[in-house]
C-alpha positions as CSV (number, residue, x, y, z in Angstrom):
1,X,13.8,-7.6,-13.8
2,X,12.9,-4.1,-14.6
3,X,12.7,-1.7,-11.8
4,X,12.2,2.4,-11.2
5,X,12.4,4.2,-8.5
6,X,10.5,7.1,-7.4
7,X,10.7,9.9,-4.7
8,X,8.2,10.0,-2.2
9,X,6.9,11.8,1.1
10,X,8.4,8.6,2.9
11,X,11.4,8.2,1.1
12,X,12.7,6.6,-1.7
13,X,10.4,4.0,-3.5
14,X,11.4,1.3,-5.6
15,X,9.0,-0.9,-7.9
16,X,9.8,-4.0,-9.8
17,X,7.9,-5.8,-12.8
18,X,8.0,-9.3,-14.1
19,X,6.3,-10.6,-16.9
20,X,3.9,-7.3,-17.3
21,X,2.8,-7.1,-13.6
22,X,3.9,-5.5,-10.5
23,X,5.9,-8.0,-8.3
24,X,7.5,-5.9,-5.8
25,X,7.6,-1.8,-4.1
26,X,10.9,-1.8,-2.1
27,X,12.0,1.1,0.1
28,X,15.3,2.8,-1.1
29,X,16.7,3.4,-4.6
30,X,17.2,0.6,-6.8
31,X,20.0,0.0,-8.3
32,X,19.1,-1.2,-11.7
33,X,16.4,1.4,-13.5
34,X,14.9,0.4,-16.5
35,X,11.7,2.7,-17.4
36,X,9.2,0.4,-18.9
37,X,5.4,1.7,-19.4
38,X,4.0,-0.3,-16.6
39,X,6.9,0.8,-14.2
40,X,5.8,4.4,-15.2
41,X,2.0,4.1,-15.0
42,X,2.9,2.6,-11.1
43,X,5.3,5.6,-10.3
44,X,2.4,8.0,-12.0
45,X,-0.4,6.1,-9.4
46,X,1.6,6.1,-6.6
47,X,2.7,10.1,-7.1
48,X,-1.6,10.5,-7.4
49,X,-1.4,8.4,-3.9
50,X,0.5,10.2,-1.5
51,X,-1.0,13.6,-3.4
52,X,-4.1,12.5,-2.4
53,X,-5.9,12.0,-5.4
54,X,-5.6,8.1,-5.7
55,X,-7.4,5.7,-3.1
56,X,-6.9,3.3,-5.3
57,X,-4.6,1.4,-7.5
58,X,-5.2,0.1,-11.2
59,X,-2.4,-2.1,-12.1
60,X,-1.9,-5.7,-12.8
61,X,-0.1,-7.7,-9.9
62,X,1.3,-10.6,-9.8
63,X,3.1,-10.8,-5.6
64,X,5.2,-14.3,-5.2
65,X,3.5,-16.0,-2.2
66,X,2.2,-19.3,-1.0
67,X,-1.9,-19.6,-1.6
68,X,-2.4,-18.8,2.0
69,X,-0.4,-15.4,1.8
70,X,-2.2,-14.8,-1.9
71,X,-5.3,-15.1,0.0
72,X,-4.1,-12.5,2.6
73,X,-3.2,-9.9,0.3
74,X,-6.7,-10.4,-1.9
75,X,-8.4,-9.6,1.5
76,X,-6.0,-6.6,2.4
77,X,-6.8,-5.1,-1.3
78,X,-10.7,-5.2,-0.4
79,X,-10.3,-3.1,3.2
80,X,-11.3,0.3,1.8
81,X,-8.9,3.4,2.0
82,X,-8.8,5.1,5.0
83,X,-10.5,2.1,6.7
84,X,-8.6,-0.6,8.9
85,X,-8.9,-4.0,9.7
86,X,-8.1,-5.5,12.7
87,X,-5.3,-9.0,12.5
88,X,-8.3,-10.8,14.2
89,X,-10.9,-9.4,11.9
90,X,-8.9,-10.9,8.9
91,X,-8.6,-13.9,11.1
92,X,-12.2,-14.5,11.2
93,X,-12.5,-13.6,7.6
94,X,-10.1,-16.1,6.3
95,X,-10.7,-18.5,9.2
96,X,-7.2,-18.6,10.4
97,X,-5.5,-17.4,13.5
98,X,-4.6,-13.4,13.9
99,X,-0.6,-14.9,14.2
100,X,-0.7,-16.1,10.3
101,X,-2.8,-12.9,9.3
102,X,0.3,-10.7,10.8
103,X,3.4,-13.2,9.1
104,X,1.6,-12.8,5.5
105,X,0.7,-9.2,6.1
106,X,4.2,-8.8,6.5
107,X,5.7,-10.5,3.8
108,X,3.5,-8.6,1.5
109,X,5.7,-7.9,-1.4
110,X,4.2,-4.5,-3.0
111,X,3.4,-2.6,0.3
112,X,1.3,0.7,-0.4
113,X,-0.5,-1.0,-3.2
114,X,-1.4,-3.8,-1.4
115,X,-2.3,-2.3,1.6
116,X,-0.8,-3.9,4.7
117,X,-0.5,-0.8,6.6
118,X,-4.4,-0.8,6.7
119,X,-4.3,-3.9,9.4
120,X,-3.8,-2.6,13.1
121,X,-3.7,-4.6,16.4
122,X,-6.6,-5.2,18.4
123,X,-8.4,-2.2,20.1
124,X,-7.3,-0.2,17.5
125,X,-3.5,-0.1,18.5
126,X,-1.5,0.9,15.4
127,X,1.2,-2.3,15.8
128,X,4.1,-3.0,13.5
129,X,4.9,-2.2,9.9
130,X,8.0,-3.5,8.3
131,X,8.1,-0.8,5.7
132,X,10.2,2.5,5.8
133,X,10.4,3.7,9.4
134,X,8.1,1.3,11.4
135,X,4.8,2.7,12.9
136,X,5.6,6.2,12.0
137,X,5.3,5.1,8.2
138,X,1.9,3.8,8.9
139,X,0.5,6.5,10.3
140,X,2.2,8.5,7.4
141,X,0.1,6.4,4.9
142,X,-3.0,6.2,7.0
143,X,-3.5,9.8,7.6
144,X,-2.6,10.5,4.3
145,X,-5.4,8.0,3.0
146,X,-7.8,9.5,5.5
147,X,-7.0,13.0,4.5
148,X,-6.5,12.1,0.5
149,X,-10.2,10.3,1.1
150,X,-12.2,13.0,2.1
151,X,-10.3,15.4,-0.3
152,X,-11.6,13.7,-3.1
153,X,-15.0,13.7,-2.0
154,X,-15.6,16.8,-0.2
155,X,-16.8,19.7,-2.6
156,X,-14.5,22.0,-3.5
157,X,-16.0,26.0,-3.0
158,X,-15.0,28.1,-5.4
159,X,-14.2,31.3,-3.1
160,X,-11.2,28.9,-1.3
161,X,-8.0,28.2,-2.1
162,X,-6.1,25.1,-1.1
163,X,-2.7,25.3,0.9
């Protein structure tokens, strides 16, 4: 299975292809790298991502998961960046309980691109994340999608400069 890995603000990224779709974004370095166009394109988005200039994603995926969990991550790819979702919200939405929301959310296969960190605990309360270092990877990734999402649509004036 082809794979590349990229460095990002959070650390070392990994993303794996299968059959010309994204099937997999690991944290650490991969052993195996094998550049392939699609493996590119994905390192190019995700770079765009955490510069802020991508909310999001173009590329064809293809996550292993039961039809439950493929219904999951199809609802997690409609909450809007810098947006969250509550477990129960997705509950309600999928009419299942907030307990099966949370186990597919976290076996989501391509994190970032499939955005699991966008689902919080009732009230608002950040919860887990399974990815790089916890919680304090989440809020990394929402604050930069809250940040990166009013960057691209706030005019720019020309007398400024940007840090």
């Amino acid at each position: 299975m082809p794979q590349l890995s990229c460095l990002t603000p959070i650390g070392d990224l990994t993303i794996s292809a299968e059959d010309g779709a994204i099937v997999a974004l690991d944290w650490g370095r991969g052993r195996d790298q094998e550049e392939t166009p699609l493996l590119r394109e994905a390192a190019t988005q995700l770079q765009d991502y955490f510069d802020g200039l991508r909310t999001v994603f173009d590329l064809p995926l293809a996550p292993h998961g039961s039809p439950f969990q493929q219904r999951v991550w199809a609802a997690l790819r409609d909450i809007p960046a810098g947006e969250t979702r509550s477990y129960g919200d997705l509950a309600r939405l999928l009419q299942s309980s907030a307990r099966a929301i949370g186990q597919a959310n976290g076996r989501n296969p391509i994190p970032i691109i499939i955005p699991c960190h966008r689902v919080v605990a009732s009230g608002g309360r950040i919860g887990g994340y399974s990815g790089g270092d916890g919680a304090s990877t989440k809020r990394i990734l929402l604050g930069i999608e809250q940040r990166g999402h009013a960057a691209l649509f706030l005019p720019q004036d020309p007398g400024t400069t940007s840090p």
